[in-house]
N, CA, C and O atoms as CSV, one atom per row, in Angstrom:
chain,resi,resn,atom,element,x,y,z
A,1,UNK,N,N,16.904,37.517,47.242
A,1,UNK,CA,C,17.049,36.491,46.233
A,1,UNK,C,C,17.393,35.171,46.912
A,1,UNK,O,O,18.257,35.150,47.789
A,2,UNK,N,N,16.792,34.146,46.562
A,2,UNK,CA,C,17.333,32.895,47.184
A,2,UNK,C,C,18.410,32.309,46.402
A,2,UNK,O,O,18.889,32.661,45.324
A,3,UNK,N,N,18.737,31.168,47.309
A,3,UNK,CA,C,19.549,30.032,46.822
A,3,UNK,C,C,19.963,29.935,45.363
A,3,UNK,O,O,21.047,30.065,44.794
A,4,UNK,N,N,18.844,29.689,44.993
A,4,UNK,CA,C,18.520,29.372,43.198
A,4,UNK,C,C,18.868,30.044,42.438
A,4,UNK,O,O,19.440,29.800,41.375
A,5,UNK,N,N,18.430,31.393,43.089
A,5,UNK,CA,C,18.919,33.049,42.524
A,5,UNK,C,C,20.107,32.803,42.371
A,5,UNK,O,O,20.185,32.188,41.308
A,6,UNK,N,N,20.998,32.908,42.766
A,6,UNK,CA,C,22.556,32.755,42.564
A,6,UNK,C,C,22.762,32.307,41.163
A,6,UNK,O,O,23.052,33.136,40.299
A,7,UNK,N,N,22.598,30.759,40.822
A,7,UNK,CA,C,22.704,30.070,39.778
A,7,UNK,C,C,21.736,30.961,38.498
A,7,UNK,O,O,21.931,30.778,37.297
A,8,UNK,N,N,21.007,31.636,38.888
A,8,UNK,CA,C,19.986,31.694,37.469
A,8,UNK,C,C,20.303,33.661,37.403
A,8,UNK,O,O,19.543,34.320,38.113
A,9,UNK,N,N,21.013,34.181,36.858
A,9,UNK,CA,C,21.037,35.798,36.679
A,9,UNK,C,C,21.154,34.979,34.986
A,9,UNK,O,O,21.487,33.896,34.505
A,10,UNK,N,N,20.477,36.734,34.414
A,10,UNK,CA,C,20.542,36.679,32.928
A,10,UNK,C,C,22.057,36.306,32.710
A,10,UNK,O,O,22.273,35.549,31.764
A,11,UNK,N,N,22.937,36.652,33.317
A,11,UNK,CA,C,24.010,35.883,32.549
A,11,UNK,C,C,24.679,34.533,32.644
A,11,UNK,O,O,25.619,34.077,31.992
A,12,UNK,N,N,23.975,34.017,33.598
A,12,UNK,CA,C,24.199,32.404,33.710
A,12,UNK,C,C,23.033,31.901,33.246
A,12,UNK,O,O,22.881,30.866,33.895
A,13,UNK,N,N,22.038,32.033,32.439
A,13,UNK,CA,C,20.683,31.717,32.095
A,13,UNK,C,C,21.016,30.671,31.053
A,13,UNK,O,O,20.189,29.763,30.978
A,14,UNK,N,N,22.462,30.582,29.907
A,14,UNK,CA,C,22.508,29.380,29.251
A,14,UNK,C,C,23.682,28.348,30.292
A,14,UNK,O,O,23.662,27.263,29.711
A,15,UNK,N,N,24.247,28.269,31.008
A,15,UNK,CA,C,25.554,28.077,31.715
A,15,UNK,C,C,24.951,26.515,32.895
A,15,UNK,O,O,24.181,26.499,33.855
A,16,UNK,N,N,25.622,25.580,32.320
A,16,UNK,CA,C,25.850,24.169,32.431
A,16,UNK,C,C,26.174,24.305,33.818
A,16,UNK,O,O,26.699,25.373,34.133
A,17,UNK,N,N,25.960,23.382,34.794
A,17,UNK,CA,C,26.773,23.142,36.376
A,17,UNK,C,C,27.145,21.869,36.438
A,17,UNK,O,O,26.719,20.970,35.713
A,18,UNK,N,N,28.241,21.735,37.624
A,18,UNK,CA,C,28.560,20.419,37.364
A,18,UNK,C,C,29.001,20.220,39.094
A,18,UNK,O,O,29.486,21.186,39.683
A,19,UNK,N,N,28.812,19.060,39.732
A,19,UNK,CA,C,29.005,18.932,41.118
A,19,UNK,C,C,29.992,17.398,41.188
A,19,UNK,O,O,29.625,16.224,41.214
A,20,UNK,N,N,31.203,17.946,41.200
A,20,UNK,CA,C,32.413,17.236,41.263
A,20,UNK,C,C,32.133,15.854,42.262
A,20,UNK,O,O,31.531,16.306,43.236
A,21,UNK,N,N,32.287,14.545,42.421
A,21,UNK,CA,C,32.375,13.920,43.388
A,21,UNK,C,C,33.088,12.879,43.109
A,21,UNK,O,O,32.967,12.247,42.059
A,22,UNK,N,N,34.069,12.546,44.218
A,22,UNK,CA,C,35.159,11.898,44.263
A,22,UNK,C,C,34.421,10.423,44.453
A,22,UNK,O,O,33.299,10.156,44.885
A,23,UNK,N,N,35.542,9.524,43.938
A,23,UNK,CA,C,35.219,8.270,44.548
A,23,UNK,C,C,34.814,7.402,46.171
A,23,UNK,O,O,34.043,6.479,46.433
A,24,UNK,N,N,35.643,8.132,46.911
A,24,UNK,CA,C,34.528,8.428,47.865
A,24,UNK,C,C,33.464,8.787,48.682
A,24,UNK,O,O,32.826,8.441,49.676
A,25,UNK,N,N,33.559,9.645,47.812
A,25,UNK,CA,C,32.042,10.619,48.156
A,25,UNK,C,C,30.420,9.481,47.118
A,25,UNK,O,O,29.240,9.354,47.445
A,26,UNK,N,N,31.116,8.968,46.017
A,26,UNK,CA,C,29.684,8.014,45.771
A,26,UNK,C,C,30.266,7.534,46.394
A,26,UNK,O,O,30.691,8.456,47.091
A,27,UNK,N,N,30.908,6.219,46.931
A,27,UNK,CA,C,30.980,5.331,47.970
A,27,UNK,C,C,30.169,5.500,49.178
A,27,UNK,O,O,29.588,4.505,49.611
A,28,UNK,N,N,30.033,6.767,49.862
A,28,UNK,CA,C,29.468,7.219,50.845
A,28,UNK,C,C,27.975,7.382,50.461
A,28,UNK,O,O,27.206,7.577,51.402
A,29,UNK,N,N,27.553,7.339,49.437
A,29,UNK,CA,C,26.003,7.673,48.998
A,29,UNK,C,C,25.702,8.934,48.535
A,29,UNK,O,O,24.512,9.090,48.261
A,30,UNK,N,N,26.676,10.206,48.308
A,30,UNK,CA,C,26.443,11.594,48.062
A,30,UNK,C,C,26.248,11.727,46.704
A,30,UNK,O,O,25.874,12.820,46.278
A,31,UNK,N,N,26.439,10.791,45.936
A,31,UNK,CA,C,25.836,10.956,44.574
A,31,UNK,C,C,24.480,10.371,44.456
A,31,UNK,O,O,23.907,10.965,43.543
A,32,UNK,N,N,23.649,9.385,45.026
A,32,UNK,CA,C,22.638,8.704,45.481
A,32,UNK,C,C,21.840,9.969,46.161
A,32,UNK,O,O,20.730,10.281,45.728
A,33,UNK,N,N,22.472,10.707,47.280
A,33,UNK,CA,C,21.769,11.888,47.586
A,33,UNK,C,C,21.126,12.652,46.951
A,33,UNK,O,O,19.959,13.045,46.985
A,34,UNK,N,N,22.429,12.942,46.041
A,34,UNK,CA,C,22.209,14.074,45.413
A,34,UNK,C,C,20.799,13.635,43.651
A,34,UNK,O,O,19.890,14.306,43.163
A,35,UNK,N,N,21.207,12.645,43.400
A,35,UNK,CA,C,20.353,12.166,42.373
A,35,UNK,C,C,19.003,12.222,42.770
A,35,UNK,O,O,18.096,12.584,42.020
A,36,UNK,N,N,18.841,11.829,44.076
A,36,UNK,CA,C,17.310,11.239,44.716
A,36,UNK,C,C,17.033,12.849,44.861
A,36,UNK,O,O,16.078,13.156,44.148
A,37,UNK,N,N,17.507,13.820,45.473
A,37,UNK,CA,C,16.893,15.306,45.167
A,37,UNK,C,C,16.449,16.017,44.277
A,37,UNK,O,O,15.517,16.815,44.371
A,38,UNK,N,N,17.039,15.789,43.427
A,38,UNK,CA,C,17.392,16.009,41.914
A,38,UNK,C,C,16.168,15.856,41.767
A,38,UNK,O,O,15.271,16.698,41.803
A,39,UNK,N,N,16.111,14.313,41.530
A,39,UNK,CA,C,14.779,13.290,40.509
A,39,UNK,C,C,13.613,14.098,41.136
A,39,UNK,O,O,12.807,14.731,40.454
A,40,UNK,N,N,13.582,14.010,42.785
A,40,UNK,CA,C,12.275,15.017,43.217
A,40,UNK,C,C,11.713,16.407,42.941
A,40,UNK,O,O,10.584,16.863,43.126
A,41,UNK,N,N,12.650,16.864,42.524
A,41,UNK,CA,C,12.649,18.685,42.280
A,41,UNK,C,C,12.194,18.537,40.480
A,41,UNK,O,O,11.619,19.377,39.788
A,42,UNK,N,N,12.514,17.658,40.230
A,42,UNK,CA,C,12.271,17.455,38.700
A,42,UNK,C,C,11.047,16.711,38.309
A,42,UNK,O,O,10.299,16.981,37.370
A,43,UNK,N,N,10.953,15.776,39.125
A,43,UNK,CA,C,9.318,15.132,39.317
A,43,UNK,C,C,8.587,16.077,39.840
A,43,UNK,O,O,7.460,16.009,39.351
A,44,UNK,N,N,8.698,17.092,40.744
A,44,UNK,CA,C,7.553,18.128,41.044
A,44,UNK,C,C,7.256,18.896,40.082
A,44,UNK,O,O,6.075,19.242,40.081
A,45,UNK,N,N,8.216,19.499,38.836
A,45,UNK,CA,C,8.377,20.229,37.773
A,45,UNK,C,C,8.086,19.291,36.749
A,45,UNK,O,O,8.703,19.597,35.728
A,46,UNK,N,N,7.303,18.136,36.594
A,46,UNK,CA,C,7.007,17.675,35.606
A,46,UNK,C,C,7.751,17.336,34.338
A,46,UNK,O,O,7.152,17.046,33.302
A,47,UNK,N,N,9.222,17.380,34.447
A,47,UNK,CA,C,10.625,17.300,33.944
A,47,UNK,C,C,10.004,18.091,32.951
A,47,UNK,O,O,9.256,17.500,32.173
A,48,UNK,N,N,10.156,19.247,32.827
A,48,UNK,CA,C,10.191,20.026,31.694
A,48,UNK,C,C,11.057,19.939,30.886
A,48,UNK,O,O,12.158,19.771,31.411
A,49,UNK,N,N,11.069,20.002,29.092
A,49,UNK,CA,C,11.786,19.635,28.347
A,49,UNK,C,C,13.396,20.547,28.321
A,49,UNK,O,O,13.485,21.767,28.461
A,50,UNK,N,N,14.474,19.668,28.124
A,50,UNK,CA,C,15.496,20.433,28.751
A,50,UNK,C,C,16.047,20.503,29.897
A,50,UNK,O,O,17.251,20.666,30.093
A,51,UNK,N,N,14.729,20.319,31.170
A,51,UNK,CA,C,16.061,20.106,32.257
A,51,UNK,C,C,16.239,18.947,32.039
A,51,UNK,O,O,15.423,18.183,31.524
A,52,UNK,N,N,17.404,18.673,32.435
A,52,UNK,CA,C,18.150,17.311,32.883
A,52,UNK,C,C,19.253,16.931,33.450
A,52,UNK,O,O,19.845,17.879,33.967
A,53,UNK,N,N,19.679,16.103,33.542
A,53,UNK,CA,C,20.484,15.795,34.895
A,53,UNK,C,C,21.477,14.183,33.690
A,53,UNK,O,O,21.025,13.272,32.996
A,54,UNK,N,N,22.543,14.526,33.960
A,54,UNK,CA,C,23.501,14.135,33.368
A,54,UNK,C,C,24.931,13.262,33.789
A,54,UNK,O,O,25.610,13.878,34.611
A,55,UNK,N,N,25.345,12.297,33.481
A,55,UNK,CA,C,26.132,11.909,34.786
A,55,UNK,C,C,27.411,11.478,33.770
A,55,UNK,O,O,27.287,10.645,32.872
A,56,UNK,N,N,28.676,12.205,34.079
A,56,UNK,CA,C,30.280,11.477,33.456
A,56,UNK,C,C,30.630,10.252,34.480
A,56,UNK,O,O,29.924,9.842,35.401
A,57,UNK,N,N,31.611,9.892,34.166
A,57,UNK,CA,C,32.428,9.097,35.008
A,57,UNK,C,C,34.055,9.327,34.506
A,57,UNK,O,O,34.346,9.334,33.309
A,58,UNK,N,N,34.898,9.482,35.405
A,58,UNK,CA,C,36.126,10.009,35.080
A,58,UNK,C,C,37.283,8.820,35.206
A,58,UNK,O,O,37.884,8.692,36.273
A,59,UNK,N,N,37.467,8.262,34.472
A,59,UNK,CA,C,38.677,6.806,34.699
A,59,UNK,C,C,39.642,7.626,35.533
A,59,UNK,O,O,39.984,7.311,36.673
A,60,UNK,N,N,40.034,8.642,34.915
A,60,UNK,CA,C,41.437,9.175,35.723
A,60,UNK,C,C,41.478,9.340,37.080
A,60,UNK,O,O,42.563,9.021,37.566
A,61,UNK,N,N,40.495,9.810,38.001
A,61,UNK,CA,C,40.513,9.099,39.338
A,61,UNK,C,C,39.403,8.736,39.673
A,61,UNK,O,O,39.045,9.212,40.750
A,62,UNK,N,N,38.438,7.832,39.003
A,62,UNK,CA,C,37.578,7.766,39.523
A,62,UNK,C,C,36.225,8.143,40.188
A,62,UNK,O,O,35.321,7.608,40.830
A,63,UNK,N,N,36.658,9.634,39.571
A,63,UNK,CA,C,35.067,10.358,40.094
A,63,UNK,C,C,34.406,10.210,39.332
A,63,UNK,O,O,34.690,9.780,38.214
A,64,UNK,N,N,32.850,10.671,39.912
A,64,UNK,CA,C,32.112,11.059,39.063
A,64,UNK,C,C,31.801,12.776,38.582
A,64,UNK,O,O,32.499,13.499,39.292
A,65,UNK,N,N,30.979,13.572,37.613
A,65,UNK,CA,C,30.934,14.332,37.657
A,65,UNK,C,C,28.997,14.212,37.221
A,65,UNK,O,O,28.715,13.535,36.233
A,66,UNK,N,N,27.674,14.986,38.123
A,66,UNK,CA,C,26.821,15.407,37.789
A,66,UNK,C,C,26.468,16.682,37.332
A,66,UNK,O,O,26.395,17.744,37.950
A,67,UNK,N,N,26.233,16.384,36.002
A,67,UNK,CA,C,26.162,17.724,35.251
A,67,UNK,C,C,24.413,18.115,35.418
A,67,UNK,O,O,23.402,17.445,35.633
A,68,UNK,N,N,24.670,19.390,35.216
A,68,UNK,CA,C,22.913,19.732,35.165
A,68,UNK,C,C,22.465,21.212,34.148
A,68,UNK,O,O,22.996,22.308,34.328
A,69,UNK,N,N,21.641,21.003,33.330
A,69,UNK,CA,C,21.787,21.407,31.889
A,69,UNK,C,C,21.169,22.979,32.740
A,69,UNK,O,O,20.651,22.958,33.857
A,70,UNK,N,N,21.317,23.885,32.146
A,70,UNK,CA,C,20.399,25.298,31.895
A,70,UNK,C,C,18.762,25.251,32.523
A,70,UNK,O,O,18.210,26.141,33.168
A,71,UNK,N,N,18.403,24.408,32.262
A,71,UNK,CA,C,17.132,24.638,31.966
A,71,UNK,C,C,16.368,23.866,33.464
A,71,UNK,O,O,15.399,24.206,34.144
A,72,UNK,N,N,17.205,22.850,33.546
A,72,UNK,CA,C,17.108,22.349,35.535
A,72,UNK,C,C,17.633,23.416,36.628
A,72,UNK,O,O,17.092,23.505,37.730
A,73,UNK,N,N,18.695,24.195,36.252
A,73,UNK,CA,C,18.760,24.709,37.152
A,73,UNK,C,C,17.877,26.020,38.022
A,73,UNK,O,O,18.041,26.387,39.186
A,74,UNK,N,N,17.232,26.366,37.329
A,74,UNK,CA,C,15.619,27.460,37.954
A,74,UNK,C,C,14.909,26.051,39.412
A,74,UNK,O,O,14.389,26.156,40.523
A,75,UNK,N,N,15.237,25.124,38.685
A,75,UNK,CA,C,14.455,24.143,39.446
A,75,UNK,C,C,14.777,23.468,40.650
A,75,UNK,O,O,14.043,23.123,41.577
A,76,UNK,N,N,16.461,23.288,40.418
A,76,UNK,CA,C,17.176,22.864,41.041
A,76,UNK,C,C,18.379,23.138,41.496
A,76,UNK,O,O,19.241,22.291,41.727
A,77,UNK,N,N,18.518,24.629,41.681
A,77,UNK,CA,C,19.752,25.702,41.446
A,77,UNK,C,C,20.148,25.262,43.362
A,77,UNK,O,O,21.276,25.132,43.836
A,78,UNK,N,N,18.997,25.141,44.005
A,78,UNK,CA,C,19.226,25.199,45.535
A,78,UNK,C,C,20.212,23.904,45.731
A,78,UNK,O,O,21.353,23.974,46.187
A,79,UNK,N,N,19.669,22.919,45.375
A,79,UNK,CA,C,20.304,21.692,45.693
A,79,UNK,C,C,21.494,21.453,45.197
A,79,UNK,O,O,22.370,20.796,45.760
A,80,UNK,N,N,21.608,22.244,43.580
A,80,UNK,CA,C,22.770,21.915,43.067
A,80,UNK,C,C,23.643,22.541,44.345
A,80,UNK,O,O,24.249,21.758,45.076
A,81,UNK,N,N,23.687,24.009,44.593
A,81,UNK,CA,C,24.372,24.581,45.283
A,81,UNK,C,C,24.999,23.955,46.520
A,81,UNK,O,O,26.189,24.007,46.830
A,82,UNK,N,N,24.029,23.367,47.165
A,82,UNK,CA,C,24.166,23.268,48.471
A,82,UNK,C,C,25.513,21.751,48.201
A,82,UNK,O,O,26.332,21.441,49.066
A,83,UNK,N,N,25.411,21.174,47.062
A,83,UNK,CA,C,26.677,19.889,46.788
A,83,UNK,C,C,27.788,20.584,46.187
A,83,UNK,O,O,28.802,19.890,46.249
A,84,UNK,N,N,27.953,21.583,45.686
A,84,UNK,CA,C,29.026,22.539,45.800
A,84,UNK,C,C,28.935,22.703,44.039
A,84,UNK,O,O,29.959,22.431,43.411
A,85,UNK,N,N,28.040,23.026,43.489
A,85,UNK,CA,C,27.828,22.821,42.037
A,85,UNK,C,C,28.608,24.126,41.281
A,85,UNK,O,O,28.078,25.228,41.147
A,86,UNK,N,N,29.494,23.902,40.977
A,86,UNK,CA,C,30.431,25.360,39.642
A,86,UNK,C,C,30.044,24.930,38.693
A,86,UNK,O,O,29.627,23.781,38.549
A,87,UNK,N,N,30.120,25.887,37.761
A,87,UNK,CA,C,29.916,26.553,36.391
A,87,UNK,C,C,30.774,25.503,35.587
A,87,UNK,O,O,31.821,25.032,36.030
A,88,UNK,N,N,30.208,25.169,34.313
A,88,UNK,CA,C,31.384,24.064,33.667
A,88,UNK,C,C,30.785,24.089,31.667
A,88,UNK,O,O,29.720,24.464,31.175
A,89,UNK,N,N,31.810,23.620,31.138
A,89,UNK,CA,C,31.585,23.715,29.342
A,89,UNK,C,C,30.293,22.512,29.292
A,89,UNK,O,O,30.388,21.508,29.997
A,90,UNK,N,N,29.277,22.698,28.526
A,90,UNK,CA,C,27.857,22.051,27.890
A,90,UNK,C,C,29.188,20.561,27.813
A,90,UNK,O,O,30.273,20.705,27.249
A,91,UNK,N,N,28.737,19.195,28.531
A,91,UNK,CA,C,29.407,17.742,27.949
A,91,UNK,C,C,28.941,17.710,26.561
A,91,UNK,O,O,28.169,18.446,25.944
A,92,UNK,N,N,29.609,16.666,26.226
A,92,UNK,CA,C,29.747,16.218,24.846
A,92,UNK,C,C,29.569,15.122,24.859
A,92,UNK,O,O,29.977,14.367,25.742
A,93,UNK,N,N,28.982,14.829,23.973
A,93,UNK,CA,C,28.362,13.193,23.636
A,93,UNK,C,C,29.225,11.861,23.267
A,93,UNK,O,O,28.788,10.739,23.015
A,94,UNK,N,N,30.242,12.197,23.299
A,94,UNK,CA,C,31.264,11.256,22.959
A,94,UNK,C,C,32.437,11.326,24.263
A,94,UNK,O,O,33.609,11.013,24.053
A,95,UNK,N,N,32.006,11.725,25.466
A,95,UNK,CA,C,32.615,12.169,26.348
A,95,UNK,C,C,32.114,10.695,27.472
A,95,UNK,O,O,33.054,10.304,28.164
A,96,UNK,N,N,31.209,10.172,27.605
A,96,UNK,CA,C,31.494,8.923,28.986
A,96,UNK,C,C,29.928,9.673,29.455
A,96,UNK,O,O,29.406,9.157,30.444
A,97,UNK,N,N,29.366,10.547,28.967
A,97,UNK,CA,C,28.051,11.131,29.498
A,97,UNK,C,C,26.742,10.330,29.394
A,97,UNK,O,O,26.431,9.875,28.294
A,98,UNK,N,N,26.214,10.193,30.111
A,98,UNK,CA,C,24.996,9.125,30.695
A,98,UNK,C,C,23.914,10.080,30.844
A,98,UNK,O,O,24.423,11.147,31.189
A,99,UNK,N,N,22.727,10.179,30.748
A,99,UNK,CA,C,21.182,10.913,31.211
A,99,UNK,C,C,20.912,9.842,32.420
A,99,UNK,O,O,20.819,8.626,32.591
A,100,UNK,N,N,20.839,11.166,33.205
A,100,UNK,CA,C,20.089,10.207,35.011
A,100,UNK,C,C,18.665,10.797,34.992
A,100,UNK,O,O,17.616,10.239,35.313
A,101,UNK,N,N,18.915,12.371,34.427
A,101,UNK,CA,C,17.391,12.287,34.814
A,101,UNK,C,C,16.645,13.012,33.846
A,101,UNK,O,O,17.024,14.125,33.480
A,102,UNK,N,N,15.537,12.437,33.365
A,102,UNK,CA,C,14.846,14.124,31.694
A,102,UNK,C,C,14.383,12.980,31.164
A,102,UNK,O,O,14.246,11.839,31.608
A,103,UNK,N,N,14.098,13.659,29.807
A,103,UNK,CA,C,13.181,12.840,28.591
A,103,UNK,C,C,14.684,12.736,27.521
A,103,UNK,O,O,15.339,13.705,27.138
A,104,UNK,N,N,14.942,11.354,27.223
A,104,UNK,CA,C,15.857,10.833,26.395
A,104,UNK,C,C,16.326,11.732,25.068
A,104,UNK,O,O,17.447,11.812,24.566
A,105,UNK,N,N,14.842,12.502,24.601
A,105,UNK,CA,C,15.059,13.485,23.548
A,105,UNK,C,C,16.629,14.436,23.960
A,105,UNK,O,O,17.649,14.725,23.333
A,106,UNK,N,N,16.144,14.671,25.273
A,106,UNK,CA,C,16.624,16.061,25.185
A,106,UNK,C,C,18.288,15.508,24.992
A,106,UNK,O,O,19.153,16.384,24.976
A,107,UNK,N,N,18.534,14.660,24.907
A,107,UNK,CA,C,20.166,13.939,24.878
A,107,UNK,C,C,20.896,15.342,23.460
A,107,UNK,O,O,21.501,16.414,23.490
A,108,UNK,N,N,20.318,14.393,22.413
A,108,UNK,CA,C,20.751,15.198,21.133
A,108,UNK,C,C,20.229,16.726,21.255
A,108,UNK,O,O,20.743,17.564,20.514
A,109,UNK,N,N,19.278,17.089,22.118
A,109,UNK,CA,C,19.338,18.806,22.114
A,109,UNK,C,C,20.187,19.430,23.009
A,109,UNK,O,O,20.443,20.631,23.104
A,110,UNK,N,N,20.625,18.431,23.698
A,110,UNK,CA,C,21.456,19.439,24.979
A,110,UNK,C,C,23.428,18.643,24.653
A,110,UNK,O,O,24.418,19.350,24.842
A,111,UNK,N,N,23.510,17.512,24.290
A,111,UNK,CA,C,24.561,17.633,24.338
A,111,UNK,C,C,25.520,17.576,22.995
A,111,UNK,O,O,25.547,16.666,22.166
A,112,UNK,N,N,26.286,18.772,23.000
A,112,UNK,CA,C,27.078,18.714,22.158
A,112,UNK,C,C,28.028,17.389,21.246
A,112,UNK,O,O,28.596,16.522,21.909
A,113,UNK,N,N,28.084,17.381,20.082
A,113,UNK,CA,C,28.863,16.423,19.578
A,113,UNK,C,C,30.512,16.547,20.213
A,113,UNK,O,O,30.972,17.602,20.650
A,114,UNK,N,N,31.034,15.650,20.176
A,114,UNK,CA,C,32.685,15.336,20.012
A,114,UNK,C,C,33.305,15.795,19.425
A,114,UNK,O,O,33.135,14.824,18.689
A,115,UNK,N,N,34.209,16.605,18.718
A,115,UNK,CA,C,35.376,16.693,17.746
A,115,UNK,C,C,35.674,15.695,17.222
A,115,UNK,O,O,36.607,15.674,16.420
């Protein structure tokens, strides 16, 4: 099983990832990295509806967090991995969440409302 394998078993098949990065780590370009991989693995896959690529920003220290929906990760399970990508709750739309990468639709299908 490869890389990807990891991220995609029937029981992580609906299950959100998220690749933590500190304020220095974008400073350094590792969110720029990691986006520009992303966008490629997703431009080869013709952004199929659903994946997408998702971006918080955290006031409290400054990180960022790239989220990546279910449906990117078959696509992009390697790369997530290799930036240290864990398991995390579907964002919420009233949460600081941005679309970096997909078709704008998929906003209201993939992210949950606010409380």
């Amino acid at each position: 099983m490869g890389v990807a394998g990891k991220l995609t078993t029937p029981e992580t098949a609906m299950t959100w990832y998220a690749v933590h990065l500190t304020n220095d780590a974008v400073l350094s370009g590792r969110e720029r990295a990691l986006t520009e991989s992303l966008d490629r693995l997703l431009m080869g896959a013709r952004f199929p509806r659903g994946a997408a690529v998702f971006s918080r920003y955290n006031m409290e220290d400054s990180s960022t967090d790239i989220l990546i929906s279910p449906a990117a990760v078959p696509i992009c399970g390697a790369v997530a991995q290799a930036f240290g990508a864990v398991p995390c709750e579907p964002p919420q739309k009233a949460k600081g969440v941005a679309l970096l990468l997909g078709d704008q639709r998929d906003i209201d299908a993939l992210l949950k409302n606010a409380p």
